[in-house]
Wavefront OBJ file of the C-alpha trace (Angstrom):
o trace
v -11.401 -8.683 -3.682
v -13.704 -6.166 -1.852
v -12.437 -4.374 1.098
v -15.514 -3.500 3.888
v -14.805 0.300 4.299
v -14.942 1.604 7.814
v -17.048 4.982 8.870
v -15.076 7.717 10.121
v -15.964 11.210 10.694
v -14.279 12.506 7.437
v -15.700 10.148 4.720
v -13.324 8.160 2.683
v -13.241 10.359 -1.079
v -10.897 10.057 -3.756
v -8.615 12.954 -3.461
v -9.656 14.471 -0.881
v -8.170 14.883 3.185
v -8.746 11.774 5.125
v -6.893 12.461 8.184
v -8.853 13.690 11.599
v -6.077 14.243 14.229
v -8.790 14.380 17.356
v -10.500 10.630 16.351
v -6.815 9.409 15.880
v -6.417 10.600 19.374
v -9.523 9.272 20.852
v -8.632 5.748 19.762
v -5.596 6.232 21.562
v -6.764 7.877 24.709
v -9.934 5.663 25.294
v -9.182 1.396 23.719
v -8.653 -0.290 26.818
v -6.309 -3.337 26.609
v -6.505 -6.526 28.016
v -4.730 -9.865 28.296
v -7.575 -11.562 26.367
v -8.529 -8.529 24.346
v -4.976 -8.325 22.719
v -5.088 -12.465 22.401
v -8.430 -11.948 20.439
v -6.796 -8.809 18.372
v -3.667 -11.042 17.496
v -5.637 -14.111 15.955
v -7.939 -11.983 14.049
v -4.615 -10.801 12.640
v -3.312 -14.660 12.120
v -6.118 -14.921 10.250
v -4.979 -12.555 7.979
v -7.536 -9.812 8.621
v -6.303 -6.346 8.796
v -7.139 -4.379 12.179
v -9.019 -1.793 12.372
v -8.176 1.757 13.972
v -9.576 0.733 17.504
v -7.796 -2.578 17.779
v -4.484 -1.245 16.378
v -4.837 1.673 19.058
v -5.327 -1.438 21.806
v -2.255 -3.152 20.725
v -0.337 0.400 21.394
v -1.436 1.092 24.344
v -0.761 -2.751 25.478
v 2.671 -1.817 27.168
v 2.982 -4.774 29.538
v 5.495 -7.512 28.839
v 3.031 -10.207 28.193
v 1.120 -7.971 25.954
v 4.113 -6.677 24.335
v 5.746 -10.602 24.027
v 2.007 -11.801 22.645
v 2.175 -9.031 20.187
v 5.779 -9.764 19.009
v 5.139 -13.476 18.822
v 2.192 -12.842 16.758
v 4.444 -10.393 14.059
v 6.954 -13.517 13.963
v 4.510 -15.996 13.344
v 2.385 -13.613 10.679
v 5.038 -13.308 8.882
v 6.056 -17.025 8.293
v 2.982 -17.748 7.713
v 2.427 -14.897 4.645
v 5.971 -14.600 3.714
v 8.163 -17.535 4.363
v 11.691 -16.704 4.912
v 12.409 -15.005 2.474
v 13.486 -11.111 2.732
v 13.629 -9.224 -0.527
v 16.611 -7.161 -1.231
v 17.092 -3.873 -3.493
v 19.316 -0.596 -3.285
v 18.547 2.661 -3.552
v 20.018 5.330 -6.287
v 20.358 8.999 -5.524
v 20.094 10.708 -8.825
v 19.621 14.449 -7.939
v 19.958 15.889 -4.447
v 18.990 19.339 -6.025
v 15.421 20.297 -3.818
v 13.159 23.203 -3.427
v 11.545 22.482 0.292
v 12.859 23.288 3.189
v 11.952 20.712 5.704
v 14.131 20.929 8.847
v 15.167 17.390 9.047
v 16.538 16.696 5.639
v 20.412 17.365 4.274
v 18.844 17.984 0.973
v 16.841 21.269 2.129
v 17.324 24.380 0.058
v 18.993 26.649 2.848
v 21.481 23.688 3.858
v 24.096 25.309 2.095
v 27.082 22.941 3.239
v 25.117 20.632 0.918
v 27.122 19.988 -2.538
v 24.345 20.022 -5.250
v 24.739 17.464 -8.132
v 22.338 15.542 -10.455
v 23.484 12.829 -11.912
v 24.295 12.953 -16.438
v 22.985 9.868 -18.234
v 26.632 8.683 -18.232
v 26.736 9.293 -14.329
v 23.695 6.909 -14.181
v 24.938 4.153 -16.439
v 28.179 3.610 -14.563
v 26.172 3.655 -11.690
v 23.572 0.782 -12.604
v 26.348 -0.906 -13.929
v 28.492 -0.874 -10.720
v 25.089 -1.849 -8.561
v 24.705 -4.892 -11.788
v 28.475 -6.045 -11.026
v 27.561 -6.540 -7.301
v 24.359 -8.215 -8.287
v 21.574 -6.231 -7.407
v 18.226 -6.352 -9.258
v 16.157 -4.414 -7.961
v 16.501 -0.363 -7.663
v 14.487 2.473 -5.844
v 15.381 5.887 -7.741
v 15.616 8.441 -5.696
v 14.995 12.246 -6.656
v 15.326 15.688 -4.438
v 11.981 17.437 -4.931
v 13.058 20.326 -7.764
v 11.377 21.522 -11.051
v 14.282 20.532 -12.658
v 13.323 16.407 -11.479
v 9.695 16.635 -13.985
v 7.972 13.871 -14.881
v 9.775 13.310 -18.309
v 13.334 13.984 -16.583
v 12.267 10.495 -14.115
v 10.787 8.676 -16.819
v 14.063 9.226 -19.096
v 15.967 7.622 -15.930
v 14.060 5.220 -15.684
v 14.501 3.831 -19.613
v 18.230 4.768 -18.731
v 18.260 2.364 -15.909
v 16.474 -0.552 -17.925
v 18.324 -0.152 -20.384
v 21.793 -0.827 -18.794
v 22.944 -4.779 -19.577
v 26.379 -5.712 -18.163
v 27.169 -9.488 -18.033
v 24.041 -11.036 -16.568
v 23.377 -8.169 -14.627
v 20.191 -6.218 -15.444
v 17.683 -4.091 -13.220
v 14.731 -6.389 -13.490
v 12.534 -3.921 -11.184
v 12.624 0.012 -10.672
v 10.761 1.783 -7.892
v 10.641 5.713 -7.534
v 10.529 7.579 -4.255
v 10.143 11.414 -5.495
v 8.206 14.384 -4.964
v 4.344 13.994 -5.715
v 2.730 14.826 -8.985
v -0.412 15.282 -11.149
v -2.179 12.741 -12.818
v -0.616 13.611 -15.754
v 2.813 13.572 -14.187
v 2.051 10.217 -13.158
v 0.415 8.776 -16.251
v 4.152 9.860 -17.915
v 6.371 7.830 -15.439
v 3.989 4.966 -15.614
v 4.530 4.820 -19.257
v 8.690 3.986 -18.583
v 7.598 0.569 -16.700
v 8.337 1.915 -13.458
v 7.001 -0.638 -10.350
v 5.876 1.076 -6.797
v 5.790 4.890 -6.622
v 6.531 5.972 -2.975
v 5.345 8.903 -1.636
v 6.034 9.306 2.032
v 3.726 11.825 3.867
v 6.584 11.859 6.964
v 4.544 13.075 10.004
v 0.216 12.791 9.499
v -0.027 15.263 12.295
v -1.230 18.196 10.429
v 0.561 20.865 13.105
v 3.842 18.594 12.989
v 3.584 18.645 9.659
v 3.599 22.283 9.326
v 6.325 22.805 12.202
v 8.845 21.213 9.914
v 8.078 21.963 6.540
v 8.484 25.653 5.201
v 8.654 26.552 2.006
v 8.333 24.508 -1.641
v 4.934 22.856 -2.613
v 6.028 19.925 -0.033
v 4.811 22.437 2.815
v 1.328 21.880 1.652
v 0.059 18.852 4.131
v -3.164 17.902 1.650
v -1.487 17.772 -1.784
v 1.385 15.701 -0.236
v -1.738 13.500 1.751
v -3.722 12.701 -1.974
v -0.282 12.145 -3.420
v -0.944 8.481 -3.620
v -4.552 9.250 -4.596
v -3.336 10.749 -7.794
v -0.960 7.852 -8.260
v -3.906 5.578 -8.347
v -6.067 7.493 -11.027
v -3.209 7.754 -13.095
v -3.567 3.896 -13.331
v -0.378 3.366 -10.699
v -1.517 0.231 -8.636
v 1.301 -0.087 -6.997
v 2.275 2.908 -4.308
v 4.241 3.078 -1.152
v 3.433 4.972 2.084
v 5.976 5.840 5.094
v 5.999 7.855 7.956
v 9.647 9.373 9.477
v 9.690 8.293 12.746
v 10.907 11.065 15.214
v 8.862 13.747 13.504
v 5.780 13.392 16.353
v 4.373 10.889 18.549
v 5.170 7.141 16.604
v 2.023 5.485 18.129
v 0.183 8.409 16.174
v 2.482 7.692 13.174
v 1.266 4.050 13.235
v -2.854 4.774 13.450
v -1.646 7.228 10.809
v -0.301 5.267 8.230
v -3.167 2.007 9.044
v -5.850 4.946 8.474
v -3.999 5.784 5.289
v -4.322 2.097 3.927
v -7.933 2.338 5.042
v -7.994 4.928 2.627
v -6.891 3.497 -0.171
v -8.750 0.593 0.087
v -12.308 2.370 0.121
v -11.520 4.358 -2.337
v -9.815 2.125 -4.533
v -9.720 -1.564 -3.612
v -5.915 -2.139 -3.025
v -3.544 -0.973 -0.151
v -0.283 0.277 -0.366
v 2.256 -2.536 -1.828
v 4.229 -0.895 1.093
v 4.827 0.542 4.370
v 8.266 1.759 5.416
v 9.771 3.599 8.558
v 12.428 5.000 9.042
v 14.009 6.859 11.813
v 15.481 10.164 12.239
v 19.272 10.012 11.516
v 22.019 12.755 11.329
v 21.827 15.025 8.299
v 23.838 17.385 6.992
v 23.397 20.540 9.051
v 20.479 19.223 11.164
v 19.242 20.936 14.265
v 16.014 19.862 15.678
v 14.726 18.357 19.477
v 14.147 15.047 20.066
v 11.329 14.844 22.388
v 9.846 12.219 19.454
v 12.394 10.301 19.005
v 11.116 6.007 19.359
v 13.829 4.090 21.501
v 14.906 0.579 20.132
v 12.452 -1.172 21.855
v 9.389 0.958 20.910
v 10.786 0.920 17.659
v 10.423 -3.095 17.704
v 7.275 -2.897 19.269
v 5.939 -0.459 16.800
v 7.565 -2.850 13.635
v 5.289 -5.585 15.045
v 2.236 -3.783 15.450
v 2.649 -2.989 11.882
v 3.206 -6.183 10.790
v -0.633 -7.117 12.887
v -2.464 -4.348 11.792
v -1.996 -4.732 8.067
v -0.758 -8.034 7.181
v -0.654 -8.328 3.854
v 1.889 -5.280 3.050
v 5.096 -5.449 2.420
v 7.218 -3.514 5.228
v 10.914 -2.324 4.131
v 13.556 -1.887 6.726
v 16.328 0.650 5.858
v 19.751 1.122 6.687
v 19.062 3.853 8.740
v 19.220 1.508 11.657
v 22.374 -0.271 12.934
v 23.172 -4.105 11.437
v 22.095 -5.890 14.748
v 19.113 -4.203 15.395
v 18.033 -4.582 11.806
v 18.691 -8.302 11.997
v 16.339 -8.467 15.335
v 13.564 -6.300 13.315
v 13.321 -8.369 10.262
v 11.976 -11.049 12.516
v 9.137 -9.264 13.445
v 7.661 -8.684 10.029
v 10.124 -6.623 7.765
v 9.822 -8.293 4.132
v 12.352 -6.060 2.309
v 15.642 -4.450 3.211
v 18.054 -2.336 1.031
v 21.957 -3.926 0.750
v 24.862 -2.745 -0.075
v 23.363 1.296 0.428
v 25.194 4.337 -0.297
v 23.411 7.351 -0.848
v 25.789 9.903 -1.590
v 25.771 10.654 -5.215
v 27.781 8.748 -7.457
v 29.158 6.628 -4.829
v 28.798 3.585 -6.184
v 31.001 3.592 -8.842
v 33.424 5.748 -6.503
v 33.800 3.174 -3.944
v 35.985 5.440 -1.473
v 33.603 8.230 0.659
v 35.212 11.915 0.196
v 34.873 12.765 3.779
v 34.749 16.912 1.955
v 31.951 16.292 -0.105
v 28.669 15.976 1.644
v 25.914 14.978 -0.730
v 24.012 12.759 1.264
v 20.040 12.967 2.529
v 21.048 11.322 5.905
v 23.619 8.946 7.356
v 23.433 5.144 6.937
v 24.253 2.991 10.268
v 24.590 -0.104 8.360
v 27.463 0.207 5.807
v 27.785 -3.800 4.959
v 28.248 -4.750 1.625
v 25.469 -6.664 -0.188
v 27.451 -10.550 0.140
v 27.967 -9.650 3.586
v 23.872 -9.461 4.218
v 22.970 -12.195 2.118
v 25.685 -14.353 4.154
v 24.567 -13.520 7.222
v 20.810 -14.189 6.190
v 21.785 -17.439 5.052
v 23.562 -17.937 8.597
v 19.587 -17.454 9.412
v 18.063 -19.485 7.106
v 16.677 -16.663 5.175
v 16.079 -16.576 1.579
v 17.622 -13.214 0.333
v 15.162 -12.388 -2.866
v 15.546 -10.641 -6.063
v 12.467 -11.517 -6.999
v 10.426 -9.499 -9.564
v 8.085 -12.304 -11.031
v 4.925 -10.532 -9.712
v 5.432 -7.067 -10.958
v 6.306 -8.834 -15.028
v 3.252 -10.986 -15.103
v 0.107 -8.319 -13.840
v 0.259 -9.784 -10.387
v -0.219 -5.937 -9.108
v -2.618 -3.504 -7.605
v -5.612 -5.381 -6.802
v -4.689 -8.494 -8.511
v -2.021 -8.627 -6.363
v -4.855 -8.472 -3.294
v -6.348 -11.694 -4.446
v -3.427 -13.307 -3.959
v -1.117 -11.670 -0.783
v -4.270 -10.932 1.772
v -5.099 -14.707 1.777
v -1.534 -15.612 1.821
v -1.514 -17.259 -1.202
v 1.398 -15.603 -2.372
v 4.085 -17.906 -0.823
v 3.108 -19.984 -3.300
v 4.702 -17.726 -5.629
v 7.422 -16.074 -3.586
v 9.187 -18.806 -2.030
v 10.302 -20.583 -5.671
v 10.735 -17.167 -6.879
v 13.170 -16.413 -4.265
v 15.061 -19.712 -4.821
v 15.598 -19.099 -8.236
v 16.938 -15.814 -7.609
v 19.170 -16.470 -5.024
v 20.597 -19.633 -7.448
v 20.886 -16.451 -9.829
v 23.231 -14.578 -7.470
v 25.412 -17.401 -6.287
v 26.471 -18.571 -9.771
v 27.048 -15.206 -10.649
v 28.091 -13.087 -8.141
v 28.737 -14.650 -4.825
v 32.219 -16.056 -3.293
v 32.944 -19.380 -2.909
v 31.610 -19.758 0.492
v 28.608 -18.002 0.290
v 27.760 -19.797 -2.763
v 28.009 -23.347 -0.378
v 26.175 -21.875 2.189
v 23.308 -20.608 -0.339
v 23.250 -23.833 -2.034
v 22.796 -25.470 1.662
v 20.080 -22.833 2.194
v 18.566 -23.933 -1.186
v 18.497 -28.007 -0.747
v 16.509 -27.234 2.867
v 14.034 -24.879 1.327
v 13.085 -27.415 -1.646
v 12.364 -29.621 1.070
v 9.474 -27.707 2.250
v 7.564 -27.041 -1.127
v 5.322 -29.869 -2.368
v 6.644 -32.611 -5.056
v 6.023 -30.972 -8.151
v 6.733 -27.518 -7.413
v 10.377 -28.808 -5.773
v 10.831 -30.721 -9.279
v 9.730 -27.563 -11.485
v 12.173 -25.841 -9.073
v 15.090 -28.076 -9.574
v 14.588 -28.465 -13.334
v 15.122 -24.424 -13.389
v 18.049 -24.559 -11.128
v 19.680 -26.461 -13.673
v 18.705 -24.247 -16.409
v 20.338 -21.151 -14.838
v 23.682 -23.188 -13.997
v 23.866 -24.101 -17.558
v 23.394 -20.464 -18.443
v 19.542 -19.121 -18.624
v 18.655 -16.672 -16.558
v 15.399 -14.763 -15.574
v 13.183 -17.987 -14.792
v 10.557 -17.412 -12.973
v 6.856 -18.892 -12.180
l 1 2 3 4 5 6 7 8 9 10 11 12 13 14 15 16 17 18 19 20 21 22 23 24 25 26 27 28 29 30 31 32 33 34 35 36 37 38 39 40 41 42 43 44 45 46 47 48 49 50 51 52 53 54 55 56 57 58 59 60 61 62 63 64 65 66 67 68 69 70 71 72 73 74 75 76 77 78 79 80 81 82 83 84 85 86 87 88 89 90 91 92 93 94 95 96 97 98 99 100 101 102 103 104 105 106 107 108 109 110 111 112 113 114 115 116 117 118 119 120 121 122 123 124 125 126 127 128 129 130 131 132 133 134 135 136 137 138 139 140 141 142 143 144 145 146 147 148 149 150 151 152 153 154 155 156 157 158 159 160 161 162 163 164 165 166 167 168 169 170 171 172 173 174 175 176 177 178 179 180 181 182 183 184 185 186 187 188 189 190 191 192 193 194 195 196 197 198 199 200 201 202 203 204 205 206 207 208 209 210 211 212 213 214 215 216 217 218 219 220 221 222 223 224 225 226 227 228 229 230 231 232 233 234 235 236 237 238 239 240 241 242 243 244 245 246 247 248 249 250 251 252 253 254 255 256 257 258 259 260 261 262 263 264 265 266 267 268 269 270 271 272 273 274 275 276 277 278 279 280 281 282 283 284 285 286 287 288 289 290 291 292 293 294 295 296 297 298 299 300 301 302 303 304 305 306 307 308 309 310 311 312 313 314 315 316 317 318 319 320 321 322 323 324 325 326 327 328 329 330 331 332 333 334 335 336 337 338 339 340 341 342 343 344 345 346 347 348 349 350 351 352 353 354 355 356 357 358 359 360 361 362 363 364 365 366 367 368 369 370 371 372 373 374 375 376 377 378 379 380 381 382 383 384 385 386 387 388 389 390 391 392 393 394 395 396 397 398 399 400 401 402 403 404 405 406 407 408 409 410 411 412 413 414 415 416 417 418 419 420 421 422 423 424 425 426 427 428 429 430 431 432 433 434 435 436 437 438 439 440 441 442 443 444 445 446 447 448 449 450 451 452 453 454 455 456 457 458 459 460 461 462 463 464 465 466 467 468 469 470 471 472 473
């Protein structure tokens, strides 16, 4: 698929700074919105088009209700229409909270000396996959403080480590890395361990922001940290993820931020990010810095749906950052993955019981419910909690992946998928009850595929009661 690029004043080149902070702000300052203007923005966007800068700047600054309702409706029914209901589930792993920056917001930054340093032995990590495999999890983001000691070799080792770990039926089918950028070469190494997206997040794209809260390290340099998905891509990575800490500056900039950064990566290499994510500013350990940016609840929602408009076909991930009930209203307008079951101090997985004296934790979680407990209450919703890897194992990535998730051909794929995944979980992990419930969830869902794919479906669902696993199409 060829992506049309769009002219801006600093030219779309591989590797090199994209971001103009003064056109960003003239978008903002001078698209006019309209009742009928926002209507026309919202079905180019049904159509599965992704905005461009000036019509995702108009659907900001479109801040009355029926705007904002006509906007939220359109998320809602965008994502049905690409995704289903299905929501994707996966948990992060904190390996090493050891880090050489010093960005003001973060528990892990090198003068935050109430934090307790630790990186986790290849015995550490086992238990740990195997603790995250005995609650049924499949799907893992490895996380990494940005320190010498984390190289390229040391994540790809992990990563083997993680695969490698079988315990009952449980096995990490997928592993994602959110860690400090790297060179081609660096890249070109962790590719080599079968790794899936590689997340870089560039937290604020407002190059004075930027440098306000990052001092010290090699993450205090704004450009190498911009081109860090750049690098990813010539080192043959087709898969990246881009995010933006909301809280840092402005969110409306945030959000013409992060759709100029998938502009980006389209010109320059024909395939957006796989992801977006945003997450809010939480309490850290030792934290002291204003709020003036902070995004309420409701611009937080309204934000989550522009999103979802502007670039339709990327997955958005929803963390546990934000309280249950609000991340339950989110999901519905365009969230496709959410982590379950989190904990994110180190080790704490296989220590089930928080040491209230030992603080190695990034930031604090607001949503402490167990993995069951999610997937129950997204079957109370009719959701299809996923586990589903299918796409990543057969090439379906990078551009490839394009062809098939801009159209919104992908539910094809990712609606059986998810089935057969959640069938996984219930016969293997879940309680009585939510096994019922999922089962329910199942039979209504089979309804709504066509003949033959309900009857491929079925045939595996019997497969994986009798004892295969891993089925996929």
């Amino acid at each position: 698929m060829q992506f049309t690029p769009e002219k801006y004043r600093i030219p779309d080149i591989p590797m090199q700074q994209f971001i103009d902070s003064d056109e960003i702000w003239d978008y903002l300052n001078s698209s006019l919105s309209s009742a009928d203007r926002v209507r026309d923005i919202v079905n180019k966007s049904l159509s599965k088009k992704r905005l461009n800068l000036e019509e995702t700047a108009t659907l900001i600054n479109a801040t009355d209700t029926a705007s904002v309702e006509l906007i939220k409706e359109g998320a809602k029914l965008l994502k049905r229409n690409i995704y289903g209901n299905r929501i994707v589930l996966f948990a992060p792993l904190y390996v090493g909270n050891k880090c050489s920056n010093n960005c003001v917001y973060c528990g892990f930054r090198a003068s935050n000396k109430a934090q307790v340093r630790k990186t986790l032995s290849n015995e550490d990590l086992v238990k740990e996959v195997e603790a995250l495999e005995d609650e049924g999890q499949k799907r893992l983001i490895l996380v990494f403080g940005e320190h010498a000691e984390y190289s390229p070799e040391f994540i790809a080792d992990s990563v083997r480590a993680t695969y490698s770990v079988k315990k009952g039926n449980g096995e990490i089918r997928r592993v994602n890395i959110n860690a400090a950028p790297l060179d081609i070469e660096g890249y070109k190494t962790v590719k080599e361990a079968g790794i899936g997206t590689y997340q870089v997040f560039q937290e604020t794209y407002h190059p004075d922001a930027y440098k306000k809260y990052h001092h010290g390290g090699r993450k205090a340099d704004y450009k190498w940290r911009l081109t860090a998905l750049d690098r990813a891509q010539e080192a043959g990575i087709d898969d990246v993820g881009i995010g933006a800490l909301i809280g840092l500056y402005d969110w409306r900039f945030e959000v013409m931020g992060l759709v100029r950064h998938t502009n980006h990566l389209e010109a320059c290499y024909n395939v957006g990010p796989h992801t977006i994510s945003f997450p809010r500013i939480k309490d850290a350990s030792s934290l002291h810095m204003g709020s003036s940016y902070f995004a309420s609840d409701e611009d937080f929602l309204r934000m989550v749906a522009i999103l979802r408009l502007a670039v339709p076909y990327t997955g958005m991930i929803l963390t546990a950052r934000e309280p249950a009930a609000l991340r339950d209203e989110v999901i519905q307008y365009g969230v496709s993955q959410i982590d379950g079951g989190t904990k994110i101090e180190l080790g704490s997985y296989t220590f089930k019981e928080k040491n209230e004296n030992i603080d190695r934790s990034q930031f604090r979680i607001n949503d402490d419910r167990s993995l069951n407990d999610i997937i129950d209450e997204l079957l109370d919703q009719d959701m299809i909690p996923s586990f589903c890897t299918a796409c990543y194992r057969l090439g379906r990535t990078g551009e490839h992946f394009m062809e098939f998730s801009v159209p919104g051909f992908i539910k094809r794929f990712c609606t059986p998928n998810a089935i057969l995944t959640l069938a996984e979980y219930l016969f293997d992990y879940a309680p009585e009850q939510t096994r019922e419930k999922g089962m329910m969830v199942i039979e209504k869902n089979l309804k709504e595929l066509s003949v033959n794919i309900q009857e491929e479906v079925k045939k595996k669902i019997a497969r994986i009661e009798q004892g295969d696993r891993d089925l996929f199409f």
